[in-house]
N, C-alpha and C positions, 0 to 999 in steps of 0.2 A: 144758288151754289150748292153743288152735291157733295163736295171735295174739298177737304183743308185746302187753302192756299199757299202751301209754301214750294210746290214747284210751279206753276205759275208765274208766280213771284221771283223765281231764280229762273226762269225761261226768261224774262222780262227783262233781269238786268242782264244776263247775257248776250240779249240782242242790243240794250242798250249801248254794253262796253264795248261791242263787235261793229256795233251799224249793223249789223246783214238779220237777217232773217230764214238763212238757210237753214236745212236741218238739220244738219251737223251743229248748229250755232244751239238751237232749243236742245240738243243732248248732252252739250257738255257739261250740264251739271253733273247726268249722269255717270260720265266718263271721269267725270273729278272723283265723285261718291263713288267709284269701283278703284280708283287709285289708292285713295284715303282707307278704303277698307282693306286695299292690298296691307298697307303701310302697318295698318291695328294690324291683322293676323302674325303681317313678321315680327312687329314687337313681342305680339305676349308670343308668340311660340320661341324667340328669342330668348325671353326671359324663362320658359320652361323646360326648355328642348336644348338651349345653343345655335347656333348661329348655321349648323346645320339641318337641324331641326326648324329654325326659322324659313329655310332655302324651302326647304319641302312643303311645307305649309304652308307657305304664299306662292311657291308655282302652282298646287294642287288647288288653291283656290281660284287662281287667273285660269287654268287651264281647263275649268269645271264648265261645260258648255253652255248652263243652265249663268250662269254669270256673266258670259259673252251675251248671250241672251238678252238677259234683264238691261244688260248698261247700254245695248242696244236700241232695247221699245222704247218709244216713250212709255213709260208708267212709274211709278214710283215707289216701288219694291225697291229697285237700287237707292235711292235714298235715304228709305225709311231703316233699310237696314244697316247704312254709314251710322245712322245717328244712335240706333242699336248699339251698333261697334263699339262706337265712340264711349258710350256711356259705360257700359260693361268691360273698356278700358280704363276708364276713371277710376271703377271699382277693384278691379286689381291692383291698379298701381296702387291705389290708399291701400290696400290690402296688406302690399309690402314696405307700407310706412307703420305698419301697426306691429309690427313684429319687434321694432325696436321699442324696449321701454322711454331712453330718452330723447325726446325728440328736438329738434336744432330749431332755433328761429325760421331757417331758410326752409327747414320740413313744413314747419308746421304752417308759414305762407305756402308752401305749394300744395299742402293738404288744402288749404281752403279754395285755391284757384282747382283742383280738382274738383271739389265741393262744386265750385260755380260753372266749371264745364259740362261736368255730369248731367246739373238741374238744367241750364241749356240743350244740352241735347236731348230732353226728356220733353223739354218742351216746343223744340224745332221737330223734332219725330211726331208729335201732336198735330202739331202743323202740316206734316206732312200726309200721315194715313190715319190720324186719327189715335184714340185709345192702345192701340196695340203695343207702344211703344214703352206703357207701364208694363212691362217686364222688367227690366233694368231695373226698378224699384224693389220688385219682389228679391231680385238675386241680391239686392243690396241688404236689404233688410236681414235676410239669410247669412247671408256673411260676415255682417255686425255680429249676430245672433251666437254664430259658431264658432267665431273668434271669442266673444264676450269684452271687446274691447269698448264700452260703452263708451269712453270718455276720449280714446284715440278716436274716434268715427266721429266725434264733435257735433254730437246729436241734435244741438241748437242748431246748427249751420245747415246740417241738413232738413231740417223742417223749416229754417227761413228759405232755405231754395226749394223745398214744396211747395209752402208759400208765393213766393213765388211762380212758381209754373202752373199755377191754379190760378195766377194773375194774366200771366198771357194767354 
């Protein structure tokens, strides 16, 4: 084996939950992972832009040929980069839980379920193309840094989820 397994692996159940084996059947993960990154761009451009800033930013990304493309071929470029999305979504949202000094019970369980999705998708992206997908780490790291929020970023939680993804 030359290639992480994790689109293999979602080709697989694919066909499983389909029966079919056509090829439209092995892309839809791809076609999922170009949805789900639609969904990340409207959010944060949502949250930085407004709701028409959000419109533009995820029509400009559907409409980018280079994106028809990828959720097209089979390859795993559209994958690899949902789980990019994803994670560098985690990271923003904690971002704007850190701005408040106090944080609620119900903040501070969804900081940690961010915490756990983040370290997921760092290690589903591993899965899928390999090393590349430690970036999401560097920009986290960066942003703890710049914030100086050591103890909002719950520093423990996220070295147990590096931990973690050094396990899978």
């Amino acid at each position: 084996v030359t290639k992480p397994p994790m689109y293999p692996w979602l080709g697989a159940i694919a066909v499983k939950v389909t029966g079919s084996t056509n090829e439209w059947v092995l892309k839809l993960p791809l076609i999922l992972a170009t949805v789900v990154i639609t969904l990340i761009v409207f959010d944060l451009a949502r949250r930085k832009a407004g709701p028409w800033g959000a419109l533009i930013a995820a029509g400009a990304w559907i409409a980018n040929f280079h994106v028809l493309k990828l959720c097209y071929t089979a390859r795993t470029d559209m994958l690899v980069s949902m789980w990019v999305a994803a994670a560098l979504w985690c990271v923003e949202v904690q971002c704007e839980g850190w701005r408040t000094r106090r944080a609620s019970d119900n903040e501070r369980m969804s900081s940690l379920w961010l915490i756990a999705v983040f370290w997921v998708c760092i290690s589903a992206g591993a899965l899928t193309k390999g090393p590349v997908v430690l970036l999401p780490i560097i920009w986290l790291a960066g942003r703890i840094a710049v914030a100086r929020r050591w103890k909002a970023a719950r520093l423990g939680w996220q070295a147990a989820g590096f931990v973690l993804c050094l396990a899978l």
